[in-house]
N, C-alpha and C positions, 0 to 999 in steps of 0.2 A: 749128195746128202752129207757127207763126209765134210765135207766144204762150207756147208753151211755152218755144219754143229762148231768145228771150228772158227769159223767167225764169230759164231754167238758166242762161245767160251771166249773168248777174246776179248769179246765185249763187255763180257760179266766181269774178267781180270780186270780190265782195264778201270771198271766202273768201280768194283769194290775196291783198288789202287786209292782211285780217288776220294771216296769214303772213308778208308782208311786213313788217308793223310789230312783230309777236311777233322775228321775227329781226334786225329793226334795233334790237330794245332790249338783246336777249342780246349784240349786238356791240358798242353802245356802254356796257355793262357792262363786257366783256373790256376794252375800252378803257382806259374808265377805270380799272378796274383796276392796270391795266399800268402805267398811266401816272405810278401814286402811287408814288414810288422813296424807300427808307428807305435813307440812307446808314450804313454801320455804320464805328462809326472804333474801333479800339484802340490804348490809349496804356499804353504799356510803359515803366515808372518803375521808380526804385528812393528808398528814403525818404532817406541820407543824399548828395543829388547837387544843389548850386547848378542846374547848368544844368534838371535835370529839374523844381524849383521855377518857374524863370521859363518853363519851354516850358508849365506846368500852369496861369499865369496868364495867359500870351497864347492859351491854348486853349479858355479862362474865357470869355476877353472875346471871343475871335471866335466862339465859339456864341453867344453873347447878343447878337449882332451884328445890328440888324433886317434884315437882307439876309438871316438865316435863319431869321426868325418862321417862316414858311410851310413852313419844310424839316424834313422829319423826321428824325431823325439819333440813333441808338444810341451810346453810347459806355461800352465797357470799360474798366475800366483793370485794367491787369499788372505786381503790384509782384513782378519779379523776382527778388530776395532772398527770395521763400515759398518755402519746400520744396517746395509743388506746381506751382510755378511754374518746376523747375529745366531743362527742356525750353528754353526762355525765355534763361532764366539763359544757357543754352550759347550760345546764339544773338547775344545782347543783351549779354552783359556790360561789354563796352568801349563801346558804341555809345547807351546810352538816355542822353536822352531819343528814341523812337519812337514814330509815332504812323503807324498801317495804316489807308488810306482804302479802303473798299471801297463803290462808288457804286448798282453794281446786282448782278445774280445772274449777268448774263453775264462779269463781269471775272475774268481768269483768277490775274489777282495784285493784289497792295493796292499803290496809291499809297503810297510812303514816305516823309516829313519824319523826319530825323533830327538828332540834337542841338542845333540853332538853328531856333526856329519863326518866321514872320514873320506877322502876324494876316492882311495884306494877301496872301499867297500863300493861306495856309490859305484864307478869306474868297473868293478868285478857285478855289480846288479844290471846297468842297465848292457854291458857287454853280450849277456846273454839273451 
């Protein structure tokens, strides 16, 4: 009898071993998952604007910035003078160069840099 109960204990270790490790890999999946954040930035231009020109080249040089090798980062851009783009237009028109930082899925609004970019602000936003 003795013999038995220990095999079955054995069984149940073994089993819930297994259980246990099956569930600590689905969690450090979620995990990782979670963890990997694509920042989505949109910059909203228009083609005849000096300042929108130099906000396009300090925004050049702070993505290519090796502080964001590692970082994933989408970027649109929204030349608000298109026809489809006139939603925009209404919004933007005095105001571009903009540029909408959005860092994860919970943020309820976009980070905004408008008209003067600094690579050094950008560079400390999308870092974190």
């Amino acid at each position: 009898m003795r013999r038995l109960l220990t095999s079955a204990s054995s069984s149940i270790t073994t089993s819930l071993v297994a259980i246990f490790l099956y569930l600590n890999m689905i969690f450090q999946r979620q995990l990782s998952s979670s963890a990997i954040k694509r920042a989505s930035l949109t910059f909203f231009t228009k083609e005849t604007c000096q300042l929108c020109t130099n906000a396009k080249e300090i925004l050049g040089k702070t993505l290519q910035s090796p502080e964001l090798k590692d970082k994933k980062i989408d970027l649109k851009v929204i030349d608000i003078m298109k026809p489809e783009n006139s939603k925009w237009f209404d919004v933007y028109c005095y105001d571009v160069p903009v540029l909408h930082i959005m860092k994860n899925e919970e943020q309820k609004k976009p980070i905004k840099f408008m008209h003067y970019f600094h690579e050094d602000k950008l560079l400390a936003e999308l870092k974190n």
